[in-house]
N, C-alpha and C positions, 0 to 999 in steps of 0.2 A: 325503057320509058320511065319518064319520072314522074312523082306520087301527082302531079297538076294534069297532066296528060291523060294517066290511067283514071283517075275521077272522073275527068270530060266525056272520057270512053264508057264509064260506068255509069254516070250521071248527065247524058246530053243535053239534060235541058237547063243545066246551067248556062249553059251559052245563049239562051233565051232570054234572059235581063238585060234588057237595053242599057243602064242608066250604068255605065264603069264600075261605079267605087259600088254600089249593092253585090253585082256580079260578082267583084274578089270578094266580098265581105263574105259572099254565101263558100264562097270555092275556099277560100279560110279557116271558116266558119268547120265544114267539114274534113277541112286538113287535122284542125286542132282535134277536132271531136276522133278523127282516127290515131292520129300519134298518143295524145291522150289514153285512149282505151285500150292501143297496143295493136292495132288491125293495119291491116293494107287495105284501098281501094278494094280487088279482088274480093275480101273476106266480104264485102257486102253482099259480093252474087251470091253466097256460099249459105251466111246465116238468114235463120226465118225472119219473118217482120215483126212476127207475134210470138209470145211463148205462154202466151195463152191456150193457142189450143193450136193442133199440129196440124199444120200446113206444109206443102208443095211448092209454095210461094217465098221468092229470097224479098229480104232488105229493098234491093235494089230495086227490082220488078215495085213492088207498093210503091216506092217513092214516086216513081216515073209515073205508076196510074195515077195516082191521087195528083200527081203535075198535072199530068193530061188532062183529068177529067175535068181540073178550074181551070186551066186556060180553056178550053171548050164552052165551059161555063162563062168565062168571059167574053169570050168572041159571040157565042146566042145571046148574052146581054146587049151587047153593043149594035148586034145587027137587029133583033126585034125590038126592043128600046130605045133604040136610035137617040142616046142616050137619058134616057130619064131615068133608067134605072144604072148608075156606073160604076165599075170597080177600078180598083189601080192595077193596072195588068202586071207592072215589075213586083208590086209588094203582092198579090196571089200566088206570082211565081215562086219568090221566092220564099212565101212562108209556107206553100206547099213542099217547096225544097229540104226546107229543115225541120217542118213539124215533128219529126222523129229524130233529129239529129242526136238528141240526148240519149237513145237509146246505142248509140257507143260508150256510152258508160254506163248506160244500165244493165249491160248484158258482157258476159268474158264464155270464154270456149275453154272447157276442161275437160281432158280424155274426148274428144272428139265430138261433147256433147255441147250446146248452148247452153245457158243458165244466168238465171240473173249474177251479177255482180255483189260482194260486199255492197259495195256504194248502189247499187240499182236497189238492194232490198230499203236504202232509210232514204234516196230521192230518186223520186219518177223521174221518167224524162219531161214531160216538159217544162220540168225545174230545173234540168242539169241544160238540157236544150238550150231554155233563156241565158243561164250562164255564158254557153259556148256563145252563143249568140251577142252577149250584150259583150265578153271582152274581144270579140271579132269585130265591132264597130258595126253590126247592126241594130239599123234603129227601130224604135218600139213599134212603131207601126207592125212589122212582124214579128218581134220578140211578143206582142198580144197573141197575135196568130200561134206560134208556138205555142204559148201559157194557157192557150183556152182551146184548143182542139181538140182536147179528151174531156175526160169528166168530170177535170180538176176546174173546167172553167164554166161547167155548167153554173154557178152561183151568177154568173158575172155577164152585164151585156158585151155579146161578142159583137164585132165591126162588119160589116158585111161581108168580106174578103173571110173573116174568122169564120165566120157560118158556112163560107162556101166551103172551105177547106174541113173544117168539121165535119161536114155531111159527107165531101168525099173520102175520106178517111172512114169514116164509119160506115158507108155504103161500100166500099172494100170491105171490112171488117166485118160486119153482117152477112154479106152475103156467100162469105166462102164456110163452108159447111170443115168443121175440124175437130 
């Protein structure tokens, strides 16, 4: 199976952006971000999501909630809103797709362990993130999402889709006890 394949299997909800050229851009986006960092697909099941505080929970598993929980989030907007209140369903998707994607380079595996990287200790991810992001041809609308997910973007008004994805990331992140 080749590295496009084994991400679709790791990652199903890429296949959930409508709109073509976003889709490869995310399925890209994460290719670079693995060849980059030296990982296979697989290695996501494998490493934590956090190395904050020790978890049960891979890479892969968080990615997928924090998808789920905004499109969920979008689908209750759209059906009790009936649109007054609207997100962009492909740019939720995909900025929950890659809100962590920089943490392929913020993190390397040594003797068996995780640990930040040289380059993870002098940039966060969602600064290597944007990077991966902006030379994969994605556009800012979710390069925002990335930039402001954590608490690098608390300074800054985030976009609706930003907020959503921020609360679901941190409502994983809060509520698993590590």
């Amino acid at each position: 199976m080749g590295m496009r394949e084994e991400l679709l299997r790791v990652l199903p909800e890429i296949e959930l952006i409508e709109d073509d050229a976003l889709r490869e851009g995310v399925a890209k986006t994460w290719e670079d971000g693995l060849v980059r960092g030296g990982w296979t697909p697989e290695d996501i099941e494998r490493m934590p999501f956090t190395l904050a505080k020790v978890v049960d929970i891979n890479f892969a598993q968080h990615v997928r909630s924090v998808t789920t929980i905004c499109l969920r989030v979008y689908e209750t907007f759209e059906e009790i809103y009936q649109g007054k209140l609207s997100l962009d369903r492909d740019t939720i998707i995909a900025g929950a797709l890659l809100h962590d994607v920089g943490k392929l380079l913020e993190m390397e595996e040594k003797d068996g362990e995780f640990r930040k990287s040289a380059e993870g200790k002098l940039v966060r991810h969602p600064f290597s993130g944007v990077a991966l992001a902006d030379a994969n041809g994605i556009p800012a609308t979710v390069q925002h999402i990335i930039g402001t997910h954590s608490k690098e973007g608390d300074p800054y008004k985030r976009t609706p889709e930003s907020v959503v994805v921020h609360l679901a990331d941190f409502m994983n992140f809060d509520t698993i006890e590590g």
